[in-house]
C-alpha positions in Angstrom: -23.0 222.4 7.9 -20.1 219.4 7.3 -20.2 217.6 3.9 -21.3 213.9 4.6 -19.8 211.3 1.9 -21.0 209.8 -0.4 -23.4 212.3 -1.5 -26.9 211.7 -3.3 -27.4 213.1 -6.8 -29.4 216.1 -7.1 -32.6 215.2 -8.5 -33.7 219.0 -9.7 -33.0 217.3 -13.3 -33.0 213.7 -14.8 -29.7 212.7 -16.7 -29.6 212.9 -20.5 -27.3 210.4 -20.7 -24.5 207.8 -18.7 -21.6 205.8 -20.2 -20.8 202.8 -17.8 -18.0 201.1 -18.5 -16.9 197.7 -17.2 -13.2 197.5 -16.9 -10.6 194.8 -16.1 -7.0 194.5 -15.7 -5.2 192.3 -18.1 -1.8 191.9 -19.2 -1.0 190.5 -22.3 2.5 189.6 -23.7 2.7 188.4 -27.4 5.6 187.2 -29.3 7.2 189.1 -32.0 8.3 186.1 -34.3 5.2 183.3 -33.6 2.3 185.9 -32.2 1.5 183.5 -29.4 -0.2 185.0 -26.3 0.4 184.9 -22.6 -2.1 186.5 -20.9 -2.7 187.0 -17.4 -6.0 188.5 -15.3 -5.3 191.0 -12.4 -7.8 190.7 -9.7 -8.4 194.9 -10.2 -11.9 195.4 -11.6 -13.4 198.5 -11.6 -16.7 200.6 -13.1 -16.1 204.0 -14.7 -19.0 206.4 -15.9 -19.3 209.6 -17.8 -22.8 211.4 -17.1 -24.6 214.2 -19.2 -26.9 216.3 -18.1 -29.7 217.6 -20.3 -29.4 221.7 -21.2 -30.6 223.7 -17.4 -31.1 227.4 -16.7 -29.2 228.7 -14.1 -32.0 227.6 -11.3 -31.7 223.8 -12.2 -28.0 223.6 -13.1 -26.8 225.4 -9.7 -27.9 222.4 -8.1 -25.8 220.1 -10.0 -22.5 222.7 -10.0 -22.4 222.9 -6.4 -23.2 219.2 -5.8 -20.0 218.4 -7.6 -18.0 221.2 -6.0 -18.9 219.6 -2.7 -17.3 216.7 -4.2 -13.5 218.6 -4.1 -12.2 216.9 -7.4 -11.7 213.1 -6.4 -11.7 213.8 -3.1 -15.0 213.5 -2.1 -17.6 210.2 -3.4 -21.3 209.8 -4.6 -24.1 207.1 -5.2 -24.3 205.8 -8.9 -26.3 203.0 -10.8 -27.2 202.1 -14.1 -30.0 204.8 -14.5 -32.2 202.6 -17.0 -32.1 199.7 -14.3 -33.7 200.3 -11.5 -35.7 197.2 -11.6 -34.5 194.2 -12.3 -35.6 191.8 -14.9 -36.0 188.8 -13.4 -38.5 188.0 -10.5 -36.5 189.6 -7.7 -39.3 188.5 -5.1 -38.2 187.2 -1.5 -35.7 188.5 1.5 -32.2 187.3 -0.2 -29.5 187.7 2.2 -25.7 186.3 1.9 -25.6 182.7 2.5 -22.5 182.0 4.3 -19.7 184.3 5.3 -16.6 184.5 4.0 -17.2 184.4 0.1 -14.7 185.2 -2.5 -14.2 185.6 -6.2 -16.9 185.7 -9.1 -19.6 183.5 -7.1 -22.1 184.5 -4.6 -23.8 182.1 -2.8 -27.7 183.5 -1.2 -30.9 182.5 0.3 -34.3 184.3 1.6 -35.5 184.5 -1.9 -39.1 183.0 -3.2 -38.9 179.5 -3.3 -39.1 177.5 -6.8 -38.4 180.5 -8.6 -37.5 180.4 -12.6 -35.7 183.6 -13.5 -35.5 185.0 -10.2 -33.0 187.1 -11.3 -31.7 187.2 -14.7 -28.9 188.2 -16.8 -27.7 191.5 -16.8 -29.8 192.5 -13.5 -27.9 194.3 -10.7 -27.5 193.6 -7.2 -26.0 195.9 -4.5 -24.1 194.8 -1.1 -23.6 196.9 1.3 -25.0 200.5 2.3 -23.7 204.1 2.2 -20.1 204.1 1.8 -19.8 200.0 1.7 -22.3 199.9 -1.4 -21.3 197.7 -4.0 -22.6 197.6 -7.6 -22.6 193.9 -9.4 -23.9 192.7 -12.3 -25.5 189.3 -12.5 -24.1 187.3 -15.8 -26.6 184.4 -16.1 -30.6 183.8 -15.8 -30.8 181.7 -12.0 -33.9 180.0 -10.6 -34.4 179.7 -7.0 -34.2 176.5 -5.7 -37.2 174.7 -2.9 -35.3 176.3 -0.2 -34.8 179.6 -2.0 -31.6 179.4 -2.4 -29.2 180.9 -5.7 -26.0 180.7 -6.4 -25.0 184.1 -8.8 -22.0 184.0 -11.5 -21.4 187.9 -10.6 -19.1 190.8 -12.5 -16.9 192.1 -10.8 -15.4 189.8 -8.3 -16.2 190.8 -4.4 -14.6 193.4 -3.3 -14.7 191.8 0.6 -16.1 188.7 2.1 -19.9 189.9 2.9 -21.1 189.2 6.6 -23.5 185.6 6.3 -26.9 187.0 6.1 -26.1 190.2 4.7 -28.9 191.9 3.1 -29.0 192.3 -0.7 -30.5 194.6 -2.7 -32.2 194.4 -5.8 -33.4 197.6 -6.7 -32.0 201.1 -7.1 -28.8 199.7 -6.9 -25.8 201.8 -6.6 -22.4 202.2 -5.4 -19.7 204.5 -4.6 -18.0 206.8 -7.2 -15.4 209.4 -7.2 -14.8 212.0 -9.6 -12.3 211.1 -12.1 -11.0 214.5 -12.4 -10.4 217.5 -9.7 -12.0 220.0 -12.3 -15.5 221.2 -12.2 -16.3 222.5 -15.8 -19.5 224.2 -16.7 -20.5 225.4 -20.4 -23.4 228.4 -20.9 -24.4 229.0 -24.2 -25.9 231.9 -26.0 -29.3 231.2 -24.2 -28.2 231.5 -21.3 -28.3 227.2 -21.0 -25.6 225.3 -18.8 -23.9 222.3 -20.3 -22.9 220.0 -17.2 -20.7 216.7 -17.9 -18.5 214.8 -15.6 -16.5 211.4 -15.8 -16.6 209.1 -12.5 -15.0 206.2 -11.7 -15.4 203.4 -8.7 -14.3 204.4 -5.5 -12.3 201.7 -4.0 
């Protein structure tokens, strides 16, 4: 049967534990003799991860070895979100879609949500674009109401990857996108009670 990218995490087990890491690309120069700065911000933005699973016997941590061998190292991708939220904090009620097409940079401009909204999303809450191997994982950085029209204008981290299509949907829930391992190793650990130790690093496929 032929591997299908990205894959789905195995859900035999929960995860103990995940590191997410925001990172961006900046390059700073500072003098030697007054300490002023320049500093300049690359476009590159990107989301790293490293997951631990909770101790497994053999049955349960099987699943989880041969889900990352079908990953071959960095070759192959997988669905990843912030596992603590699923649901976002704000309202979240309505259809949003993408209002306009060809959007750029740290702003995203959207409609369909529930009119005259406070908080209809709020700070720190994700949103996803995209599906399958176009999902994209964003962070919302400010509290936004909807407006009469249900419209909302998001202050978003990091910038778009690509323009969306107008009227693309968004999701608000579950929200994921698509990793890579960020090494071609595939370690396990088995202890004296016969308990595997599973832990991998990730990092945003782009």
């Amino acid at each position: 049967m032929a591997i299908t990218y990205p894959l789905a995490l195995p859900t035999h087990t929960g995860i103990q534990s995940v590191s997410l890491r925001a990172n961006d690309i900046v390059g700073m120069n500072m003098s030697p003799f007054s300490a002023s700065q320049q500093v300049y911000k690359y476009t590159g933005q990107f989301w790293e991860a490293d997951i631990s699973l909770p101790p497994m016997k053999r049955a349960d941590a099987e699943y989880w070895i041969t889900f990352l061998m079908k990953l071959n190292g960095a070759y192959g991708t997988f669905l990843l979100g912030d596992p603590a939220a699923n649901t976002a904090r704000g309202v979240a009620t309505g259809s949003p879609v993408v209002n306009g097409a060809s959007q750029t940079g740290y702003t995203l401009i959207t409609d369909g949500w529930t009119a005259d909204t406070t908080g209809i999303l709020k700070a720190g809450d994700y949103i996803q674009l995209g599906s399958g191997s176009s999902s994209r994982l964003y962070k919302v950085l400010d509290d936004v109401d909807s407006d009469a029209s249900g419209n909302a204008t998001f202050d978003i981290w990091p910038n778009l990857r690509s323009s969306p299509a107008d009227n693309a949907v968004i999701t608000v829930s579950n929200c994921k996108s698509v990793f890579r391992l960020s090494t071609n190793v595939t370690e396990m650990n088995v202890n004296e009670a016969s308990l595997y130790g599973v832990t991998f690093g990730a990092r945003e496929a782009l």
